[in-house]
Backbone as CSV, one residue per row, in Angstrom:
resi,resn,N_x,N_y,N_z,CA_x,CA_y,CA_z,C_x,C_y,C_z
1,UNK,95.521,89.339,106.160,96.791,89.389,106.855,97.460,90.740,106.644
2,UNK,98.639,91.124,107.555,99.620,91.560,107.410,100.645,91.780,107.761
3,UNK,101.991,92.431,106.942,103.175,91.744,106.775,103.293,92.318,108.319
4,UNK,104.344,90.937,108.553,104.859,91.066,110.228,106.070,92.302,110.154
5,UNK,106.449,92.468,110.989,107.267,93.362,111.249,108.636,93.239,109.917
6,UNK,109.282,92.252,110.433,110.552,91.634,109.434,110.199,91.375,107.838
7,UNK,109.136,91.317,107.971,108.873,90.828,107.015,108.688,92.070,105.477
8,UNK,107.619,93.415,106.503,108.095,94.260,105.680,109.214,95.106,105.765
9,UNK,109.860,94.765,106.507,111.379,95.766,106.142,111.870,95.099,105.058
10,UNK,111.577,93.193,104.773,111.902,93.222,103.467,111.490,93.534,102.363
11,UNK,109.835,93.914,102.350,109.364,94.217,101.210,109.364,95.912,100.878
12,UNK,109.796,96.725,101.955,109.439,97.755,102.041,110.881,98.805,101.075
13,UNK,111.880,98.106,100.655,112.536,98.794,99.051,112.420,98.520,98.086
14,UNK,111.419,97.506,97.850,110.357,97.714,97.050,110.334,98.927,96.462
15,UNK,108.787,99.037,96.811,108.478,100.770,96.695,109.000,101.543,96.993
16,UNK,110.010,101.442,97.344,110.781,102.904,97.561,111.956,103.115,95.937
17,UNK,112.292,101.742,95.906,113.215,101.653,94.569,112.316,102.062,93.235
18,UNK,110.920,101.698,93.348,109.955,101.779,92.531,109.275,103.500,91.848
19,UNK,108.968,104.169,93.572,109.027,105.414,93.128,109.471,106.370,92.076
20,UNK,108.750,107.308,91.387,107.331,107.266,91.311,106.226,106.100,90.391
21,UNK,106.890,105.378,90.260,106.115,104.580,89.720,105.225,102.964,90.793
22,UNK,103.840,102.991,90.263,103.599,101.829,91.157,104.513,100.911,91.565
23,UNK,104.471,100.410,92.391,105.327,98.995,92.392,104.071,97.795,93.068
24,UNK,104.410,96.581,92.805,103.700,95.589,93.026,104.255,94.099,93.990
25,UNK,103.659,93.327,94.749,104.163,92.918,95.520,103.160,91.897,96.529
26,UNK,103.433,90.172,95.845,102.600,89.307,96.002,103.255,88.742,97.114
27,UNK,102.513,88.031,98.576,102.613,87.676,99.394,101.946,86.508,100.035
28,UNK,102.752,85.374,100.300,101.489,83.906,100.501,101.752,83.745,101.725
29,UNK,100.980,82.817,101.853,100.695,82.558,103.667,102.552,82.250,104.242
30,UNK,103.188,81.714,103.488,104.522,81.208,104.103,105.264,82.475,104.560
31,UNK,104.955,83.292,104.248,106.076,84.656,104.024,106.549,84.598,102.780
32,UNK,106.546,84.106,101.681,107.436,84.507,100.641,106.505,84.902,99.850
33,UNK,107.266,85.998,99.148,106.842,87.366,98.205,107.368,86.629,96.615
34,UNK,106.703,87.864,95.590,107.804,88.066,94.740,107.254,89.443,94.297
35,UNK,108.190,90.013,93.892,107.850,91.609,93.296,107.421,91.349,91.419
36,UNK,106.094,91.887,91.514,105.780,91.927,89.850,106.125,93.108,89.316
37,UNK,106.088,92.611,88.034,106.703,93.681,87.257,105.471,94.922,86.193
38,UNK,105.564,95.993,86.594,104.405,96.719,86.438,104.417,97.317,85.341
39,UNK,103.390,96.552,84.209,103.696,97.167,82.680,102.647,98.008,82.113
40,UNK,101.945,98.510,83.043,101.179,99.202,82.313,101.962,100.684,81.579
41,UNK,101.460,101.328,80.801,101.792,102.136,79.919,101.770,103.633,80.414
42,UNK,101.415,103.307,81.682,101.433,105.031,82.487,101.388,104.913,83.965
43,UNK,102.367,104.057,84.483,102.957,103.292,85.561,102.857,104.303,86.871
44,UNK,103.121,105.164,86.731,103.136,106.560,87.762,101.620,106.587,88.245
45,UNK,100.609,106.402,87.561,98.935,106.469,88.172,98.462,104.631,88.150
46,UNK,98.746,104.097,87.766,98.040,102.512,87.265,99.256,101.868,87.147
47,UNK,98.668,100.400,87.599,99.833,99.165,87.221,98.670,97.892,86.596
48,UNK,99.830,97.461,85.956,99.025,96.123,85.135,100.010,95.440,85.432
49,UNK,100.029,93.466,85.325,100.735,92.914,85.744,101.252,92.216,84.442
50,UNK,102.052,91.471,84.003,102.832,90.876,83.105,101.940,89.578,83.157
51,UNK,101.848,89.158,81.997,101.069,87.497,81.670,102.117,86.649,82.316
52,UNK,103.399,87.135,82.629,104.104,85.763,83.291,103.752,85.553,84.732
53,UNK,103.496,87.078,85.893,103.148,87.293,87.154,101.385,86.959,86.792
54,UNK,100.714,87.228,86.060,99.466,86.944,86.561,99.109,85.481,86.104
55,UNK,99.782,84.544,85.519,100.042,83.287,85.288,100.262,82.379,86.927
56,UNK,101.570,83.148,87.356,101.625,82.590,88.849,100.472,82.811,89.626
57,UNK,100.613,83.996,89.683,99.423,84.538,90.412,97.472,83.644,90.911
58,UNK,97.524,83.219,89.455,96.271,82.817,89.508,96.423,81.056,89.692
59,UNK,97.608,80.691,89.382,98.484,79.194,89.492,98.610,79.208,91.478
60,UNK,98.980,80.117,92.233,99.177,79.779,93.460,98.568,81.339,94.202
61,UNK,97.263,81.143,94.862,96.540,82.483,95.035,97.446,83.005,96.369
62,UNK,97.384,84.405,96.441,98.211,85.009,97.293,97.731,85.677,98.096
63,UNK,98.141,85.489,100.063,97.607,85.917,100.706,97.213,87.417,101.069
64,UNK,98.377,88.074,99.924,98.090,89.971,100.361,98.815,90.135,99.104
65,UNK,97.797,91.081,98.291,98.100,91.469,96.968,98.680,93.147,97.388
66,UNK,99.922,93.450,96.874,99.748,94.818,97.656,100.440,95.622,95.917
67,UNK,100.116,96.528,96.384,100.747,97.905,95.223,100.650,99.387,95.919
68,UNK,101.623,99.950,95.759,102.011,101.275,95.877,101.262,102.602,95.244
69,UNK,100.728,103.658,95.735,100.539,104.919,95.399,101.865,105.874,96.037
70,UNK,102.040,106.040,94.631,102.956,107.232,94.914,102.737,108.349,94.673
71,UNK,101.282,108.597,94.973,101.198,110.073,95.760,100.732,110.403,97.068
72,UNK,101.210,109.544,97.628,101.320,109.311,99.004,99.477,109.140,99.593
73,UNK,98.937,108.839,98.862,97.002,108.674,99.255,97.329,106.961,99.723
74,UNK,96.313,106.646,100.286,96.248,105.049,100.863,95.120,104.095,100.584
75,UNK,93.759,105.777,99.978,92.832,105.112,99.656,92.607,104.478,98.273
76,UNK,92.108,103.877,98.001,91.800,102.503,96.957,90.946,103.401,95.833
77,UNK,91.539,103.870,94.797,90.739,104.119,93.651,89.502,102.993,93.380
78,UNK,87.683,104.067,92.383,86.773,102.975,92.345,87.994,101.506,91.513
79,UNK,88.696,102.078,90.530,89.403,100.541,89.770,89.790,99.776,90.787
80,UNK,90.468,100.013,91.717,90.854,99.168,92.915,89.966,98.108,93.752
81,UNK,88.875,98.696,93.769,87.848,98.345,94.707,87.317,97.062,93.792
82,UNK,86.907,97.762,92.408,86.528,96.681,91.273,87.411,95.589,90.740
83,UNK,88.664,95.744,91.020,89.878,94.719,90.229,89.932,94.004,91.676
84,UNK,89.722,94.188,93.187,90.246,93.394,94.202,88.905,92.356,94.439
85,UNK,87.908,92.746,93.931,86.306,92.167,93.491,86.763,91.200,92.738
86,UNK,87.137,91.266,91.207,87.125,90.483,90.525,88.067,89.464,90.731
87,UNK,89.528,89.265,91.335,90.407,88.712,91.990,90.031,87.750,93.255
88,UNK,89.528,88.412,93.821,88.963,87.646,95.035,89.830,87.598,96.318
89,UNK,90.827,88.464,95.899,92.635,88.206,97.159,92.168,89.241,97.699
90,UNK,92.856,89.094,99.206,92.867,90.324,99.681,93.884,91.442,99.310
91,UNK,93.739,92.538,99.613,94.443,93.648,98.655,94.972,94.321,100.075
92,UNK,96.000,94.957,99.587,96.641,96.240,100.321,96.960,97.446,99.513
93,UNK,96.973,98.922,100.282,97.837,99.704,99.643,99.134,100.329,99.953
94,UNK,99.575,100.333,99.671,101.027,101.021,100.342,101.635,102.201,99.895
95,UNK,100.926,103.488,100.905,101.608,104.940,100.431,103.027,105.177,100.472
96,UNK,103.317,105.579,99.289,104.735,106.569,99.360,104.577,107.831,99.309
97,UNK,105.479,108.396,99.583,104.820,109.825,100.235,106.526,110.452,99.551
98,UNK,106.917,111.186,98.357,107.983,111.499,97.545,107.295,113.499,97.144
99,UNK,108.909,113.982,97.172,108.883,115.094,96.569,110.100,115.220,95.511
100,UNK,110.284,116.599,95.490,111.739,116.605,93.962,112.667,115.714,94.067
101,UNK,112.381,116.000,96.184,113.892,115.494,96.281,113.852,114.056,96.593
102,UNK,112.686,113.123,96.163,112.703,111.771,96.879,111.817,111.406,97.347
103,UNK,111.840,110.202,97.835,110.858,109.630,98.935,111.210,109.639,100.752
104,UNK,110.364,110.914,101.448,110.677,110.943,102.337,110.122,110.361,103.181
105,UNK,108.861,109.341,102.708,108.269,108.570,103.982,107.221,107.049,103.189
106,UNK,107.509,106.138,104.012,106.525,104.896,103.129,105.878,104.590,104.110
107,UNK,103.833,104.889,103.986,103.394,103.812,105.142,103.315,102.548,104.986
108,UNK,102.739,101.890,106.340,102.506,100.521,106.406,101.275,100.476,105.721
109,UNK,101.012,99.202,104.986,100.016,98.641,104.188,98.279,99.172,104.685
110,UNK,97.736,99.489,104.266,96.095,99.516,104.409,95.679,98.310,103.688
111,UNK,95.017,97.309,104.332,94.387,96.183,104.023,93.097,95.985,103.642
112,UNK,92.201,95.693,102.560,90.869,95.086,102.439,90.856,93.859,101.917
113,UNK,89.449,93.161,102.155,89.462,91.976,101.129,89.085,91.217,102.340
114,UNK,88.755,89.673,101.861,88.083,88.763,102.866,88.882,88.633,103.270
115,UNK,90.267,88.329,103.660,90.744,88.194,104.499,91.847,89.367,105.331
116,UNK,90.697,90.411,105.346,91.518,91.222,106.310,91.713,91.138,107.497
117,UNK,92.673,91.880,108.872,92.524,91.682,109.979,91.545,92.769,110.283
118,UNK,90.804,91.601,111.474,89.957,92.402,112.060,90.179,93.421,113.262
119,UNK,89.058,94.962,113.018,89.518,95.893,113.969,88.412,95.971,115.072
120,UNK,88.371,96.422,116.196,87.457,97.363,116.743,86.198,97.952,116.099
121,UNK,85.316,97.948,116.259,83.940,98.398,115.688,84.512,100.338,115.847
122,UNK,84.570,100.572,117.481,84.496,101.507,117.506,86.028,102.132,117.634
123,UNK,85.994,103.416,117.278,87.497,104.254,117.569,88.450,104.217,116.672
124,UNK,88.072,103.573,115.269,88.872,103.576,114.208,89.101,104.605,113.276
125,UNK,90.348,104.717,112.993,90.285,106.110,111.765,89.662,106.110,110.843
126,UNK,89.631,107.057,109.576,88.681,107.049,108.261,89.749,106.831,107.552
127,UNK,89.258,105.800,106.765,89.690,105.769,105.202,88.970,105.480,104.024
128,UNK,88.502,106.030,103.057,88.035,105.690,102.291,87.815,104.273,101.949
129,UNK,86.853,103.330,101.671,86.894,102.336,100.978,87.958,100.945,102.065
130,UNK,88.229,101.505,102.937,89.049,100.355,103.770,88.458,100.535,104.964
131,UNK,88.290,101.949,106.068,87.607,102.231,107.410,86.121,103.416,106.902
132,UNK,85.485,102.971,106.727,84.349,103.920,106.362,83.063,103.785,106.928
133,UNK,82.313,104.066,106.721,80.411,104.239,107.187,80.130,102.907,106.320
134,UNK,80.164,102.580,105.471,79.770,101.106,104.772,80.620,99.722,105.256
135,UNK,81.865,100.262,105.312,82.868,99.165,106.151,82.368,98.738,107.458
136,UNK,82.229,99.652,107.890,82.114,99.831,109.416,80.661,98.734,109.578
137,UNK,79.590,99.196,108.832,78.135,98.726,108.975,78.498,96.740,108.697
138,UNK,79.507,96.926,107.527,79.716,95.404,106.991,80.366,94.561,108.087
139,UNK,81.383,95.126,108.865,82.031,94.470,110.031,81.040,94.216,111.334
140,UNK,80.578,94.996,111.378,79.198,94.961,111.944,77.919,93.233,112.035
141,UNK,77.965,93.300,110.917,77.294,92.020,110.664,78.295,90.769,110.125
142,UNK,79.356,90.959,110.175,80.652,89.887,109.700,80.410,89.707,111.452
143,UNK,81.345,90.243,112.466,80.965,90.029,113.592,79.570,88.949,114.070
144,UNK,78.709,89.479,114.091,77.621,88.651,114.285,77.437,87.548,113.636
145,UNK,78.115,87.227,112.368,78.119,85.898,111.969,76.999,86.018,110.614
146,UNK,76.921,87.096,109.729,76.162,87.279,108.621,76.908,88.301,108.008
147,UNK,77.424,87.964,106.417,78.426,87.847,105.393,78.021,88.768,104.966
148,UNK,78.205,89.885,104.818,77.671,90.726,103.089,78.844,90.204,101.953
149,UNK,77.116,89.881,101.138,78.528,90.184,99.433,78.742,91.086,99.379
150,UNK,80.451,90.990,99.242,81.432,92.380,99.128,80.520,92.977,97.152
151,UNK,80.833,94.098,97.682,80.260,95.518,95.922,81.669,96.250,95.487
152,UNK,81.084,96.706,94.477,82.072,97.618,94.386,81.749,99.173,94.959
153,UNK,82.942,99.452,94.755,82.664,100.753,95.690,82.558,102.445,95.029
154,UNK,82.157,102.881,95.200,81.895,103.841,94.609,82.490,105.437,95.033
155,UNK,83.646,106.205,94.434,84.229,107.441,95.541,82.912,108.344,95.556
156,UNK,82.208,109.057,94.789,81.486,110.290,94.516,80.377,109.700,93.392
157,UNK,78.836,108.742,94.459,77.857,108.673,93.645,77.485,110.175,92.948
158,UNK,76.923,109.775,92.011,76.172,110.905,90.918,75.766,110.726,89.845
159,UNK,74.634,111.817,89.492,74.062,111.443,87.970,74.962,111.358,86.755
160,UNK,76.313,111.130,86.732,78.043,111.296,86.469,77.720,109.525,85.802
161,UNK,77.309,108.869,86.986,77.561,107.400,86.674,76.733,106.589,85.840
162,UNK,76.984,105.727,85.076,75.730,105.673,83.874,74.718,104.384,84.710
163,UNK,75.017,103.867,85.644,73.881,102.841,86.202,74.219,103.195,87.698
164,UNK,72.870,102.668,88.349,72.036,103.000,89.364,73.035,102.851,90.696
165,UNK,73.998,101.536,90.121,74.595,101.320,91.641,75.711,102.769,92.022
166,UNK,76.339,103.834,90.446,76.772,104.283,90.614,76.344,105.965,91.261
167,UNK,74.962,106.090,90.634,74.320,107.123,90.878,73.691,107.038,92.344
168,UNK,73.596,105.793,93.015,72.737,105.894,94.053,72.785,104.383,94.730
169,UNK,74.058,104.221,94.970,74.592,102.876,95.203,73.739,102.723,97.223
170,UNK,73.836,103.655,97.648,72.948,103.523,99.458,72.062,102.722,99.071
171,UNK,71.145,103.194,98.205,69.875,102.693,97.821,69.343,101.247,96.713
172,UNK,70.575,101.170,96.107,70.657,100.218,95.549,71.131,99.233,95.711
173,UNK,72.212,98.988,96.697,72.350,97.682,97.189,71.812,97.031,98.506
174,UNK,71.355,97.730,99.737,70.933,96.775,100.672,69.740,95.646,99.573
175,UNK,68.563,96.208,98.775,67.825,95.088,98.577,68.369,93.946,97.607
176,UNK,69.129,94.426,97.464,69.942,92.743,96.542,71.213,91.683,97.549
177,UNK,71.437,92.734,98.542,72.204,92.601,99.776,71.376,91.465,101.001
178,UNK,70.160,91.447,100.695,69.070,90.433,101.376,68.364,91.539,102.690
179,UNK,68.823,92.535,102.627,67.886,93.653,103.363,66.575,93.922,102.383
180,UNK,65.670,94.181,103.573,64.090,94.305,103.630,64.038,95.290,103.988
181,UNK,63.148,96.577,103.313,62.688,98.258,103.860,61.795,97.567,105.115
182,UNK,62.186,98.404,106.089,61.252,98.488,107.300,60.745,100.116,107.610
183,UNK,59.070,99.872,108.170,59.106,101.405,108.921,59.873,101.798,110.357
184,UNK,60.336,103.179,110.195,61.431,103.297,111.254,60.182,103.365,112.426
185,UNK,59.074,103.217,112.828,58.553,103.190,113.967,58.723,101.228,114.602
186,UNK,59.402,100.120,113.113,59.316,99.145,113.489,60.990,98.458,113.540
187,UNK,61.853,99.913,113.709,63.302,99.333,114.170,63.668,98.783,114.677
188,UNK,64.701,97.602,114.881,65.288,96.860,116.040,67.035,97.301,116.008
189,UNK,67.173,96.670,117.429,68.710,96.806,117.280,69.586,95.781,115.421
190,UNK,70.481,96.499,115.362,70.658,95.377,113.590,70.346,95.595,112.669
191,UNK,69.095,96.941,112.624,68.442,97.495,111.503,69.536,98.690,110.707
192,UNK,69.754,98.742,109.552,70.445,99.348,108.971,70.132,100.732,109.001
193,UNK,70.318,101.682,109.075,70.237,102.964,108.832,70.728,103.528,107.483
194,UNK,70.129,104.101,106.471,70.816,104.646,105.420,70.393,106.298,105.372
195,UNK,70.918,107.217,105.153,70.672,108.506,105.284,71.352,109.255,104.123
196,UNK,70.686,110.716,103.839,70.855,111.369,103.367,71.700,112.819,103.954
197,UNK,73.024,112.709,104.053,73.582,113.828,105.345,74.260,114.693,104.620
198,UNK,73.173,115.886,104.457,73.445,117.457,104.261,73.472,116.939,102.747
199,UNK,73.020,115.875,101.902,73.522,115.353,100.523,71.869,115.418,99.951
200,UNK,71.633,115.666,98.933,70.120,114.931,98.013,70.118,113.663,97.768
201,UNK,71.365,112.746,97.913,71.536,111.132,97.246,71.768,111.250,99.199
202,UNK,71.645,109.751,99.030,71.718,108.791,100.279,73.193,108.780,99.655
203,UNK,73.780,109.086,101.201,75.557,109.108,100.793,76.021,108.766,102.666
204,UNK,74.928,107.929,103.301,75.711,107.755,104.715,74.885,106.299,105.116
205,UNK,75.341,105.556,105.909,74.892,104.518,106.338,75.491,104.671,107.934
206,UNK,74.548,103.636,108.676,74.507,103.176,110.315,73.972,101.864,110.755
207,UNK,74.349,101.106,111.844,73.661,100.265,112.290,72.777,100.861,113.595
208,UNK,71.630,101.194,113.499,71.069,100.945,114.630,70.888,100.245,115.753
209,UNK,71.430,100.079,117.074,71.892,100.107,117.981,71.025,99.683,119.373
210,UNK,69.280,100.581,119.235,69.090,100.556,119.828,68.854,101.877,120.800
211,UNK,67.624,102.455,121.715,67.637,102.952,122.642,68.474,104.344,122.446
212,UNK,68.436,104.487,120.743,68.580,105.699,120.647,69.724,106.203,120.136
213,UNK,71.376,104.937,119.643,72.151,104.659,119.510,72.497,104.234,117.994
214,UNK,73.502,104.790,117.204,73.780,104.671,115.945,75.374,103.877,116.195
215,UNK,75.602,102.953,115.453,77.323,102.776,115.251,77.202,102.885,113.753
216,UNK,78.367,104.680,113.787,78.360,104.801,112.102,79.657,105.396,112.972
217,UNK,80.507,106.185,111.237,81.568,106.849,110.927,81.459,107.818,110.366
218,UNK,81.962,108.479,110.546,81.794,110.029,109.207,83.096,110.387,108.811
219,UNK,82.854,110.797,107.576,84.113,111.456,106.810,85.299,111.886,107.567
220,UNK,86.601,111.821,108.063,87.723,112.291,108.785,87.079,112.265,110.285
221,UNK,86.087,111.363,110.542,86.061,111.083,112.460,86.281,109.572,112.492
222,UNK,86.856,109.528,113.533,86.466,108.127,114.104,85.345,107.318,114.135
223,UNK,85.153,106.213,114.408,84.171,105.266,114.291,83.407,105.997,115.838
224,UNK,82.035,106.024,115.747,81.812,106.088,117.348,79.904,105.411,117.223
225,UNK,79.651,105.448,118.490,78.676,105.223,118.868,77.643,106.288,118.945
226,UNK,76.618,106.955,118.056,76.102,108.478,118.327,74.674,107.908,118.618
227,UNK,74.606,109.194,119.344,73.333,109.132,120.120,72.853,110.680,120.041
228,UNK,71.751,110.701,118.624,71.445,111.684,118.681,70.398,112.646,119.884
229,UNK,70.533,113.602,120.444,69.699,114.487,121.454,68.580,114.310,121.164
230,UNK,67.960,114.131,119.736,66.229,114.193,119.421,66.172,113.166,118.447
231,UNK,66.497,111.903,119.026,66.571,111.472,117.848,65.366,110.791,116.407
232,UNK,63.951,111.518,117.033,63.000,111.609,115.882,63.436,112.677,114.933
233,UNK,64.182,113.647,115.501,64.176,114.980,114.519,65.406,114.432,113.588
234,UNK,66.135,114.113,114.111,67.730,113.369,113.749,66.830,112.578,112.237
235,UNK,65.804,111.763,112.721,65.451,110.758,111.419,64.572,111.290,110.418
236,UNK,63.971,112.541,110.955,63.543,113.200,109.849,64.195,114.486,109.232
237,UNK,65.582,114.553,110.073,66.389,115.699,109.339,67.412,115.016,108.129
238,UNK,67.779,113.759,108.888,68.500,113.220,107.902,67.700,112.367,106.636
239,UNK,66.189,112.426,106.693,65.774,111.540,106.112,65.400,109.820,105.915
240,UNK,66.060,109.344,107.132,66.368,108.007,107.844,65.415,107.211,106.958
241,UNK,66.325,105.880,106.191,65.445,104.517,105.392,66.141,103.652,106.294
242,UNK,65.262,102.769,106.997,65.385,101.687,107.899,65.607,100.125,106.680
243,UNK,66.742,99.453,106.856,66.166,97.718,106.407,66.763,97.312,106.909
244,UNK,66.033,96.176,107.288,66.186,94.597,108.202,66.837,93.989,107.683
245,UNK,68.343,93.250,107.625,68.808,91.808,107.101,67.966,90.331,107.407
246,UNK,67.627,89.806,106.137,66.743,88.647,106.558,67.569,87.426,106.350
């Protein structure tokens, strides 16, 4: 879900009263909220919730878990991605956007989680971890009526991360994901695309399409439909690993 119009003009001094510090802000199917109280110990980057709010919390589950960045970003730190995993709620973020002199602008919520609203495959903006090349591929097959288990997410795989999903997460989750390696001479429309673009790690994903046709996203473009000019050279420039969902 998300908040209707009225609904966040009420939640929306919130975070603005909150600035610079997170603020937090539970929401159930009825419309009614309550604002938690954010105790972590360095409130300005991270929030933790009080044993009395995560008592309710887990006592009556809530339809949109939301919290504030106040440095005006929208995308979902990896902790974010991993704490809205372990929760199971759907999550929002809500940028504030503050200088010396204040907060001069608050966006509307960015939503993930099973119960987000659904967008358009194609023509959507980028966001990290909410509109992306992995999002995009997952809505993809949510559409068609086959679930991926949600992962955690990863900003910048690398030999940085001490296990595999972090160093080389492309490659490591379709086969636990119930994808099967296929040879790309035995593609169908539905077949996953995972690639290596301008990167040494597999750092891009696609659904194959068909007839020559990719639905992926790239970093700061829109969602689109590409159709590479050659597209054998396309699969051996990018390196192209084909798997089948079974």
């Amino acid at each position: 879900m998300r908040p209707t119009d009225d609904l966040w003009q009420e939640i929306k001094p919130v975070f603005l009263r909150a600035w610079p510090r997170e603020a937090i802000v539970a929401i159930w199917p009825d419309g009614s909220w309550r604002e938690c109280t954010n105790v972590h110990p360095e409130p300005t980057t991270a929030f933790s919730l009080s044993h009395e709010d995560n008592a309710t919390l887990l006592a009556k589950r809530p339809a949109l878990f939301l919290h504030s960045h106040p440095h005006g970003s929208a995308e979902p730190s990896d902790r974010d991605t991993e704490q809205q995993l372990a929760t199971g709620w759907t999550w929002g973020i809500v940028p504030v956007y503050g200088n010396l002199s204040g907060v001069y602008d608050i966006g509307r919520p960015e939503v993930w989680g099973p119960e987000k609203p659904y967008e358009p495959l194609l023509g959507r903006t980028y966001l990290w971890g909410v509109r992306d090349c992995w999002t995009l591929c997952e809505d993809y097959y949510r559409a068609s009526g086959r679930v991926l288990d949600p992962i955690p997410r990863v900003r910048e795989p690398g030999a940085h991360h001490a296990h595999a999903r972090g160093r080389d997460p492309f490659r490591y989750w379709p086969p636990r994901l119930g994808f099967v390696p296929i040879d790309r001479d035995q593609r169908q429309p539905g077949d996953l695309a995972i690639m290596f673009w301008n990167s040494p790690i597999a750092n891009h994903c696609a659904v194959y399409l068909g007839e020559g046709k990719y639905l992926h996203q790239l970093i700061e473009r829109h969602s689109e439909e590409w159709r590479p000019q050659h597209e054998e050279r396309a699969i051996e420039k990018y390196a192209m690993q084909f798997w089948r969902l079974t």
